[in-house]
C-alpha positions as CSV (number, residue, x, y, z in Angstrom):
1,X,127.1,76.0,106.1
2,X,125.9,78.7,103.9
3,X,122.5,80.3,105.3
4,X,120.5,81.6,102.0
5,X,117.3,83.3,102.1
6,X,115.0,82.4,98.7
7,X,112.5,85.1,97.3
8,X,110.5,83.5,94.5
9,X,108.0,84.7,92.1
10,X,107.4,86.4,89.0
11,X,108.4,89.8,90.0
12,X,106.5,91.0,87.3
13,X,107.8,93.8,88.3
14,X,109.6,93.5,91.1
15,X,108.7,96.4,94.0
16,X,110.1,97.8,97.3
17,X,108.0,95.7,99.5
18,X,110.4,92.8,98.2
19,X,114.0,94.4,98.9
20,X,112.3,95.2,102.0
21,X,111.5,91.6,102.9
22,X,114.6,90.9,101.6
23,X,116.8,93.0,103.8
24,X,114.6,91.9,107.2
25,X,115.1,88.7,106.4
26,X,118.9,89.1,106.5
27,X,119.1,90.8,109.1
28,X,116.6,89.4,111.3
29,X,117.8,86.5,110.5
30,X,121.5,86.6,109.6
31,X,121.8,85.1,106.3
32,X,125.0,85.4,104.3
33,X,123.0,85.8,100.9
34,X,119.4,86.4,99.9
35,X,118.6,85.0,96.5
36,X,115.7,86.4,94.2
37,X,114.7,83.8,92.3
38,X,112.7,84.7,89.3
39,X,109.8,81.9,88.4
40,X,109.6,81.0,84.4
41,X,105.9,79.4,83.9
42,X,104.4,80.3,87.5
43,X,101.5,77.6,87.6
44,X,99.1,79.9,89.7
45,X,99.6,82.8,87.6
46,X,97.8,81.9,84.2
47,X,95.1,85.0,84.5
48,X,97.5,87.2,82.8
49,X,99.8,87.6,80.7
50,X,103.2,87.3,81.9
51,X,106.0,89.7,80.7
52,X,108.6,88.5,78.8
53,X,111.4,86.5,81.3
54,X,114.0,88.4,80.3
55,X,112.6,91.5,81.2
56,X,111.6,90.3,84.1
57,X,115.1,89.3,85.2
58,X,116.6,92.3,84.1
59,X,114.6,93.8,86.7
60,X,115.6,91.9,89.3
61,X,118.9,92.2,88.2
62,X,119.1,95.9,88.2
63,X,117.0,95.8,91.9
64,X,119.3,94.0,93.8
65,X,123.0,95.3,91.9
66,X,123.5,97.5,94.9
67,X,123.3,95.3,98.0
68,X,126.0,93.4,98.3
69,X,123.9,90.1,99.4
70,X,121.6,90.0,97.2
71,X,122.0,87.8,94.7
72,X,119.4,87.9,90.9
73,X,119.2,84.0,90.6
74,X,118.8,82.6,87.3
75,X,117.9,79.1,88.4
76,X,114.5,78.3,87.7
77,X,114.5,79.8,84.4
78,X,116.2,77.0,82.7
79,X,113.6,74.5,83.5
80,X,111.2,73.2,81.4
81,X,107.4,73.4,81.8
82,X,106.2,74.6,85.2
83,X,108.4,75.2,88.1
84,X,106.9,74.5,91.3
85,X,108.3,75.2,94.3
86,X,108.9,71.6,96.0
87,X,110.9,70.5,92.6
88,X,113.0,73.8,93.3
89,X,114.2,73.4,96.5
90,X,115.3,69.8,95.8
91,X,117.4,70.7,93.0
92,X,118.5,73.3,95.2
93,X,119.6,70.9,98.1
94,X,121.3,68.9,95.4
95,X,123.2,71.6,94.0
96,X,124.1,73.1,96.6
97,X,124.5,70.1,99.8
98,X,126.5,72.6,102.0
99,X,123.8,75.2,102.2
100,X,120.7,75.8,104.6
101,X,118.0,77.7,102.7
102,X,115.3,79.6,103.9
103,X,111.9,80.3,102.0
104,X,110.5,83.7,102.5
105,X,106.8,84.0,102.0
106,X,103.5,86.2,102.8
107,X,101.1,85.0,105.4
108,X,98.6,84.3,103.0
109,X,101.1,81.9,101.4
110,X,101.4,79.9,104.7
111,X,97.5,79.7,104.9
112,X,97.5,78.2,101.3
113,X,100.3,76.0,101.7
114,X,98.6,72.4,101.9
115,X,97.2,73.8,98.1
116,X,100.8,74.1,97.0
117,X,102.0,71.2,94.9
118,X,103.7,68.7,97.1
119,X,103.6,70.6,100.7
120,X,105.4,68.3,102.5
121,X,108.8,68.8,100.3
122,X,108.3,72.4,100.7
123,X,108.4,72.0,104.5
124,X,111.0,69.4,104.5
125,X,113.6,71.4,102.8
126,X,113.6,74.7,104.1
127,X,112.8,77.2,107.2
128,X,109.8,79.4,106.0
129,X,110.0,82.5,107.3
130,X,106.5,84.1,106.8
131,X,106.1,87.8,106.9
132,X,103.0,88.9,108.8
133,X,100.5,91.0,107.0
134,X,97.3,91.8,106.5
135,X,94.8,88.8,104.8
136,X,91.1,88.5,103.9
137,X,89.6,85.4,105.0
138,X,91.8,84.6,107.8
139,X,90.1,81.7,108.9
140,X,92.1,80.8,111.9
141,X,94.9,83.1,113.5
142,X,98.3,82.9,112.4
143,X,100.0,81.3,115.1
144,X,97.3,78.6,114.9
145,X,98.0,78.0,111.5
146,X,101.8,77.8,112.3
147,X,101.1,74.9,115.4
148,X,99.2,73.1,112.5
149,X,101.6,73.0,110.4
150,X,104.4,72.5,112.3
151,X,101.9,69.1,114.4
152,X,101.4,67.9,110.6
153,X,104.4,68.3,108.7
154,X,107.0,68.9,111.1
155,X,107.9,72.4,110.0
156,X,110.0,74.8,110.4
157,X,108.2,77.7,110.8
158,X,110.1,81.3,111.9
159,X,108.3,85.0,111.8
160,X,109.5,88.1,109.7
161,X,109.3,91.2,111.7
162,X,108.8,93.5,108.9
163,X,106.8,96.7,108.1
164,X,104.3,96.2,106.8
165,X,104.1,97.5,102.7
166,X,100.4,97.1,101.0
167,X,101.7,96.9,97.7
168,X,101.5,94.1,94.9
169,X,102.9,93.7,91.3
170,X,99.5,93.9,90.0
171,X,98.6,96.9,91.3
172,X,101.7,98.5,89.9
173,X,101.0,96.4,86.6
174,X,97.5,98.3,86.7
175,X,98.9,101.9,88.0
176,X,101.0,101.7,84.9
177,X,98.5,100.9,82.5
178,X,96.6,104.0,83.7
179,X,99.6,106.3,82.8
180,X,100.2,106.7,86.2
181,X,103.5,107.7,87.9
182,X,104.8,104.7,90.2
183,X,108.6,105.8,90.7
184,X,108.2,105.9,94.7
185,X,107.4,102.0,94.7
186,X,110.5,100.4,93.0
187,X,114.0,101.2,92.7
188,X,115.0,104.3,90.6
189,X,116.6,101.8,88.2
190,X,113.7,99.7,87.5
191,X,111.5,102.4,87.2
192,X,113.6,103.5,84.0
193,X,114.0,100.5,82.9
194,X,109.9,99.8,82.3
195,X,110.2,103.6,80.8
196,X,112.4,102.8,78.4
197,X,111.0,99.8,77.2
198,X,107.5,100.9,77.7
199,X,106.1,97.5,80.1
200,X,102.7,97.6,81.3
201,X,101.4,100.4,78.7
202,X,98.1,98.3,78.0
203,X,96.5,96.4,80.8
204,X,96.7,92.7,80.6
């Protein structure tokens, strides 16, 4: 059995704090692959506008080319309509029977999980391992929330051990559209790739 880590989202653009989770996630973990998985039409994301998929994959493409196991996963992108999470990691199961997968999420994701569309598939199909980090309203600790879930759903629930990186795509998203300089916070590569083709010039 194949163990693959899953890293989903826009990356819009895709950052450090993400190779970073990436990489502890292997390790910590062992995984023979981590895939970065970008989303197409993220349902929760419809405050802004999105930048154009193939950029965004390009990105991703061009952020992981150097470590040998990470993989820039194409496979949500040819779906139509929204792509939520449950729907993925069934297709994923299908497609790939001989593989365990592992979903790699932020705290704050675990505390808004029972939002997420279809919760119980999301649980049922793959290990979450939650990175700890800082999150305004924590309304019950996080090992509380992970004995909830686990009573309820019956999930798999495993910790990241990861330093911790205050950084988000928005905020890069925004430094850029105040002409600021954000080379430090994403591989060299992506950096000039948003140069050259100018992303995130105007705010959204």
């Amino acid at each position: 059995m194949a163990e693959i880590g899953i890293m989903g989202g826009t990356f819009d653009p895709i950052h450090n704090g993400h190779l970073m989770l990436g990489k502890q996630a292997y390790a910590e973990y062992r995984l023979d692959q981590v895939w970065f998985m970008p989303s197409k039409t993220p349902p929760h994301k419809k405050d802004h506008r999105v930048t154009p998929v193939e950029d965004r994959l390009e990105m991703v493409r061009l952020a992981v080319a150097e470590y040998s196991y990470f993989v820039c996963s194409d496979f949500e992108l040819w779906r139509q309509g929204n792509t939520y999470t449950a729907e993925t990691l069934k297709l994923l199961r299908r497609e790939y029977p001989t593989h365990n997968f592992y979903f790699i999420i932020g705290a704050d994701s675990l505390y808004q999980m029972e939002q997420w569309y279809h919760p119980q598939e999301v649980m049922e199909q793959a290990v979450l391992l939650v990175a700890v980090r800082e999150y305004e309203p924590v309304h019950v600790p996080l090992q509380e929330q992970i004995a909830y879930l686990k009573d309820r759903y019956g999930a798999d629930i495993r910790l990241l051990h990861c330093q911790e990186m205050d950084i988000s795509s928005g905020e890069l998203r925004e430094r850029k559209s105040r002409g600021e300089n954000i080379c430090s916070l994403v591989p060299f590569s992506v950096n000039q790739y948003i140069e050259s083709r100018q992303l995130y010039r105007v705010l959204d």
